[in-house]
C-alpha positions in Angstrom: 0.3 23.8 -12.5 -2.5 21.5 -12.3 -4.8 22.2 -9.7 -8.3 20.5 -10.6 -9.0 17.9 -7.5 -10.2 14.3 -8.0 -12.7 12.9 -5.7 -13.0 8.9 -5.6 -16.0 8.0 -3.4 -15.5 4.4 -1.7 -19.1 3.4 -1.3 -19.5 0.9 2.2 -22.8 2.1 3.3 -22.2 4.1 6.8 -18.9 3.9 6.8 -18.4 5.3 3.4 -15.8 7.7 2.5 -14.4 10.1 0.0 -10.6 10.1 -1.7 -9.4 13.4 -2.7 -6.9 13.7 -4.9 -4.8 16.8 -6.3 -2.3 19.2 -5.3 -1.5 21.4 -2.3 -4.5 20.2 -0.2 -2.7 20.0 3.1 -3.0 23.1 4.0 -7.0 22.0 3.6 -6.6 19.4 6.4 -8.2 21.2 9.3 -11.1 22.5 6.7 -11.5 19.0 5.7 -11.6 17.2 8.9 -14.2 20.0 10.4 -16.8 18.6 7.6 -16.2 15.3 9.3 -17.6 16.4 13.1 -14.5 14.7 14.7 -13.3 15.7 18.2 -11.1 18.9 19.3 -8.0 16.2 20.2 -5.9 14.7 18.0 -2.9 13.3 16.9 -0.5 12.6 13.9 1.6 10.1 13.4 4.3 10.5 11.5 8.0 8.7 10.9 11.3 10.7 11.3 11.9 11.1 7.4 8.0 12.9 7.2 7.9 15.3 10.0 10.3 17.7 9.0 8.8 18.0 5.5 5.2 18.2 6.4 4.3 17.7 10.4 4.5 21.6 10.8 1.9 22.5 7.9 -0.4 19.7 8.8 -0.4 20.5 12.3 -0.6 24.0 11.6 -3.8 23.5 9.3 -5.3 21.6 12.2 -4.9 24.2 14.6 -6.1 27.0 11.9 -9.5 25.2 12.2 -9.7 24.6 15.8 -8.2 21.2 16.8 -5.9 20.5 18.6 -3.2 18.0 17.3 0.0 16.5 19.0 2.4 15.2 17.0 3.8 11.6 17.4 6.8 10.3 15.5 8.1 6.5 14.8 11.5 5.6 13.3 10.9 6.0 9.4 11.1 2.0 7.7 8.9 -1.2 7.6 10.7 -2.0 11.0 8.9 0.2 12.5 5.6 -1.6 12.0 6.1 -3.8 15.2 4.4 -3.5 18.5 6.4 -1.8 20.0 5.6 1.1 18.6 2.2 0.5 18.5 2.8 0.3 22.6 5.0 4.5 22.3 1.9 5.2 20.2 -0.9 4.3 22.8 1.3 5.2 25.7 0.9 9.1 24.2 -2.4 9.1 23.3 -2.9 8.3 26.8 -1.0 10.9 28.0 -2.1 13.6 25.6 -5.7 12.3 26.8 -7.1 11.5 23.5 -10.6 10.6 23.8 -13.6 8.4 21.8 -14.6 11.1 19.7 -10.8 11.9 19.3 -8.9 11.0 16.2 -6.0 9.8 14.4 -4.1 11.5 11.3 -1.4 8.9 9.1 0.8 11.0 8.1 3.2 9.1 6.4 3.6 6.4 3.7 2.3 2.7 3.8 4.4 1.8 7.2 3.2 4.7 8.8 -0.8 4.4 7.5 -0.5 0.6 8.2 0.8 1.4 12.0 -1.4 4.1 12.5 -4.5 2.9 11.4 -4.1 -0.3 13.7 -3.5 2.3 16.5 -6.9 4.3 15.7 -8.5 0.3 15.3 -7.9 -0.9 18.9 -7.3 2.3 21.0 -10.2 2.4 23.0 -12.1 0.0 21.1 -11.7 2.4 17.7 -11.5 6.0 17.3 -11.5 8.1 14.1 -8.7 8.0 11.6 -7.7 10.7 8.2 -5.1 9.2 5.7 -3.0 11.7 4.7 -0.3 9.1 2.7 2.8 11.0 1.3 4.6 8.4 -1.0 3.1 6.9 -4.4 2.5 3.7 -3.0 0.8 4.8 0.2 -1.0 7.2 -2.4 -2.8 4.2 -4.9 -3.0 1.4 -2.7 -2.2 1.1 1.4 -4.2 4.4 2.2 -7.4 3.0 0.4 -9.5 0.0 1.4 -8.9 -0.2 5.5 -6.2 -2.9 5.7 -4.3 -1.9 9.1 -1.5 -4.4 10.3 1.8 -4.2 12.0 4.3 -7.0 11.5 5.6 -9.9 13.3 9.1 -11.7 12.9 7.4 -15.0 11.5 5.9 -12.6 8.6 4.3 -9.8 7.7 1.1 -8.2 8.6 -0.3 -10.6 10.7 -1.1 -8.8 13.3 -3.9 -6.1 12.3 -8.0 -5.0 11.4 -10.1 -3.8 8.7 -10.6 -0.9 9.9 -11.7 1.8 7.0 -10.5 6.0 7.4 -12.9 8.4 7.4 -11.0 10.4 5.0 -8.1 10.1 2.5 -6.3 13.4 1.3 -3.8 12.4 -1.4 -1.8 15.7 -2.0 0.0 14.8 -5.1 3.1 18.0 -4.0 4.2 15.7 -1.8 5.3 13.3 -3.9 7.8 16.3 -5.5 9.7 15.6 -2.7 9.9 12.2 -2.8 12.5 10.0 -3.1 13.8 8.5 -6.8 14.0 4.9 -5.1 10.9 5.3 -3.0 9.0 6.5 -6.1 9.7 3.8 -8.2 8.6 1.6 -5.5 4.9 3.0 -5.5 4.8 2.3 -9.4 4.9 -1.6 -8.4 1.4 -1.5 -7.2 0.5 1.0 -10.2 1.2 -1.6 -12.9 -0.4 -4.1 -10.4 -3.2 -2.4 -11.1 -3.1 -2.7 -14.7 -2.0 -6.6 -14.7 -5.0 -7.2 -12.3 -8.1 -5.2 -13.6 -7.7 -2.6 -16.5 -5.3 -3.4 -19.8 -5.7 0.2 -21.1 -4.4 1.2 -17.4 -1.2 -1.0 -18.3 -1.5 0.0 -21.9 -1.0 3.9 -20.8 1.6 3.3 -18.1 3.9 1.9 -21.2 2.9 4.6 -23.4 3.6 7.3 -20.5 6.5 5.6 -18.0 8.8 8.7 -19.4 6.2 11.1 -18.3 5.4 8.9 -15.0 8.7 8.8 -13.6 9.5 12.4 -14.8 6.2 13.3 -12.3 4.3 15.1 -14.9 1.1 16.2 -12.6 -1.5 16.1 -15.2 -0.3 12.4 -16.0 0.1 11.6 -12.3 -3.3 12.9 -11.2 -4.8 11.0 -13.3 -3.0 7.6 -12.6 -3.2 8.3 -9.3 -7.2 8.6 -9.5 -7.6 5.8 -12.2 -5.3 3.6 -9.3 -7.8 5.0 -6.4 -11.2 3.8 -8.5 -9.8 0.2 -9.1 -9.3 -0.5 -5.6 -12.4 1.7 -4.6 -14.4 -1.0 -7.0 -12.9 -3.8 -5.6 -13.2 -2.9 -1.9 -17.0 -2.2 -2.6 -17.3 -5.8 -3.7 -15.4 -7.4 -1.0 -14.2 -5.4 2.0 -13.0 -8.2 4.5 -11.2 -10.3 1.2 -13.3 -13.1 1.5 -13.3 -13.7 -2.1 -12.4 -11.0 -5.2 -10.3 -8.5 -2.9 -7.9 -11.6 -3.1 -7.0 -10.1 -6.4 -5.2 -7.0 -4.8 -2.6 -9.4 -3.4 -1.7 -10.3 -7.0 2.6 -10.6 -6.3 2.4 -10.4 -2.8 2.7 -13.8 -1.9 6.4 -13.9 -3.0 6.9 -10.7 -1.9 6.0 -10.7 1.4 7.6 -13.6 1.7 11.1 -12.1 0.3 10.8 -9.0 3.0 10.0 -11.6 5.9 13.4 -13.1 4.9 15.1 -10.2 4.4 14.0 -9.2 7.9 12.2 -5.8 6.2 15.6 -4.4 5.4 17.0 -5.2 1.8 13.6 -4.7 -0.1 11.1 -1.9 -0.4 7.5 -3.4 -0.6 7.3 -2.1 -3.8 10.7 -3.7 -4.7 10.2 -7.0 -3.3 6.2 -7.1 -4.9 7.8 -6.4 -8.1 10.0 -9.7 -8.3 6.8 -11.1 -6.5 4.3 -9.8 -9.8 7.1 -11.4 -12.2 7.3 -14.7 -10.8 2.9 -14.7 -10.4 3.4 -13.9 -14.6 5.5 -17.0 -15.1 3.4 -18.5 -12.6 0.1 -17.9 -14.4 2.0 -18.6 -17.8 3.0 -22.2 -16.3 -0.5 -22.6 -14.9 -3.6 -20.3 -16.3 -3.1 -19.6 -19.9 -1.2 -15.7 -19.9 0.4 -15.7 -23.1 4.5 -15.8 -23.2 4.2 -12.2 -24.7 2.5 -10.9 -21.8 4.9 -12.1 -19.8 7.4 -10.4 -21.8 5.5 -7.0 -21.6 5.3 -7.3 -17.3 8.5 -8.0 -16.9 9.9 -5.0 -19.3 7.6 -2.7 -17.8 8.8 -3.7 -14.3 12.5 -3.2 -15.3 11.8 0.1 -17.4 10.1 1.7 -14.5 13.8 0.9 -12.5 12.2 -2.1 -10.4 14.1 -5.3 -9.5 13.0 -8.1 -11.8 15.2 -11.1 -10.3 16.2 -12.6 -6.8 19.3 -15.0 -6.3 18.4 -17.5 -3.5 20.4 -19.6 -1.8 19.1 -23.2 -0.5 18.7 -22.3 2.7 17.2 -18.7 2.2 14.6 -20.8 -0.6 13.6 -22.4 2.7 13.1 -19.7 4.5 11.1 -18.2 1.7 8.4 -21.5 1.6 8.4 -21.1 5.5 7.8 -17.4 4.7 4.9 -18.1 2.2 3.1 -20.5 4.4 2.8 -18.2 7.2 1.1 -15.4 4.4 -2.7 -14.3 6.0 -3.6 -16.3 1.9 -2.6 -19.9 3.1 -5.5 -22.2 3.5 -5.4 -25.5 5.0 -1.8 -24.9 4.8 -1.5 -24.5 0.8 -0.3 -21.8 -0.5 -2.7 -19.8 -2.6 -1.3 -17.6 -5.4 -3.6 -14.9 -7.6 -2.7 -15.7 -11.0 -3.7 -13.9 -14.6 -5.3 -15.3 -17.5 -4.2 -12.7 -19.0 -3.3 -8.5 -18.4 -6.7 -7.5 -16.8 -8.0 -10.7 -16.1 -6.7 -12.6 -12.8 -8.0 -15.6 -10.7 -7.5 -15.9 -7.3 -7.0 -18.6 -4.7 -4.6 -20.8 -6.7 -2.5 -23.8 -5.7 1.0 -23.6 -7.0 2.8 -27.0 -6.7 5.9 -26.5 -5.1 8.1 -27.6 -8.3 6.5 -24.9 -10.4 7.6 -22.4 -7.5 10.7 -23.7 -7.4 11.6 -23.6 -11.2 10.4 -20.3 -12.0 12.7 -19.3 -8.6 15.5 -20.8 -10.4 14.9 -18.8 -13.7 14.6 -15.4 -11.5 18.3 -15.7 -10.9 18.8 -15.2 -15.0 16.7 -13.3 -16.3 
């Protein structure tokens, strides 16, 4: 069993912080939250598929070391990031009388990081918050970076802070009991991360998908690590994305835009950013150079890994989607800016897309 940690620093002056990665460090929680001279009160958040699996032991380690947690729990899904419960979440850290010094444990995957961190933001002007992310995707990319949001019907995230955790404890056993679908999912931002800023990242997640999706631990520690640098470098450079953070959106502006449509029930984000990463390719193919073979290689590694690689549209649901995109947080004076590679490795963000090229490489996701 592999049991060496991983520790990613993310370097933002005062409020910098470490990522921990390896197995069976929940039962470390309370140990590791001492080290971070946080308040007695606390509280987790969780979502109704988590808390049976792992609200007990992270409680439990929290109370080991002297705190003392309450646990809160939100439907499990992306419709649960929605104000409402935002409103059920403040409503109990009232009552539980959670104070300034008090803090915040995500306990969860991205829904539930995304929701909770956005509680911790804005109750009482900011309190502490620990990201304790349980899925793949949560894992590589939503814990890291402090991008907290909940949705709104006209689109997604655009409600929400940077608001950075003062911890992240990745404990890769949880992700033994995730599920297949879910899984798969997270591996949509792990070849992101590849397309966007390391070739011999997406050169070893081709070599290795067997061993990935198999959930070898040696192989997954270190993916999930290599995954936890790449946005630890990039947040370092840019935390509020004013400029090359842009790049971690690679795919996401059709994606978000299919989940908006879909009302945030067909697609998994990782599902829905994988169709979004293959239309970018034929996107940047169209527009900034990436080679047809490249192309070929993201969109084979996308369907190898079990991921959705085409979207039929009808007329009025390609309207819906433009309506979508325009409303996305990466629309400027109304245009709609795409990232787009040069090739795997090298992207360029804040690109305008005309409309037709959109629309014909929509049409050839319905045949592909």
């Amino acid at each position: 069993m592999v049991r060496a940690m991983r520790i990613v620093e993310v370097p933002l002056g005062s409020r910098s912080y470490k990522i921990e990665v390896g197995r069976d460090l929940l039962p470390e929680l309370g140990k590791r939250c001492q080290k971070l001279s946080l308040g007695r009160r606390c509280a987790i958040i969780t979502d109704s598929n988590v808390a049976p699996l792992y609200a007990g032991k992270a409680a439990g380690a929290l109370q080991a070391a002297g705190f003392e947690p309450v646990t809160i729990q939100i439907p499990a899904g992306e419709k649960a990031k929605d104000l409402k419960y935002v409103q059920q979440c403040y409503d109990q850290l009232a009552a539980h009388r959670l104070e300034r010094k008090s803090f915040v444990i995500a306990l969860g995957g991205g829904v539930v990081g995304d929701l909770a961190g956005f509680v911790a933001a804005t109750y009482l002007r900011g309190v502490a918050f620990v990201q304790v992310p349980t899925t793949l995707l949560a894992q590589v990319d939503s814990s890291v970076g402090g991008k907290v949001g909940v949705n709104l019907k006209a689109g997604k995230n655009l409600v929400g802070a940077f608001y950075q955790p003062r911890l992240v404890l990745c404990d890769l056993t949880a992700l033994d009991s995730l599920a297949e679908r879910e899984f798969k999912a997270g591996l949509a931002e792990v070849i992101k991360y590849g397309i966007i800023y390391d070739p011999l990242l997406f050169a070893r997640i081709e070599r290795d998908l067997e061993k990935i999706l198999a959930r070898d631990p040696k192989v997954l520690a270190e993916i999930v690590a290599r995954c936890c640098e790449i946005k630890a470098d990039v947040v370092a450079q840019d935390e509020t994305e004013s400029s090359v953070r842009a790049i971690l959106n690679f795919g996401h502006t059709v994606g978000h835009g299919l989940e908006a449509i879909s009302r945030y029930g067909k697609y998994l984000h990782g599902e829905a950013i994988s169709i979004g990463q293959v239309a970018a390719a034929r996107l940047s193919e169209l527009q900034s150079g990436l080679s047809g073979d490249e192309v070929r290689r993201i969109r084979e590694l996308f369907r190898r890994a079990g991921l959705p690689v085409n979207v039929r549209l009808t007329g009025a649901e390609k309207k819906k989607l433009f309506e979508a995109m325009r409303l996305d947080k990466k629309v400027s004076a109304g245009e709609i800016k795409f990232v787009l590679a040069r090739r795997i490795g090298d992207v360029e963000f804040g690109q305008k897309v005309p409309t037709e090229n959109i629309d014909k490489v929509l049409e050839e996701l319905e045949t592909i």
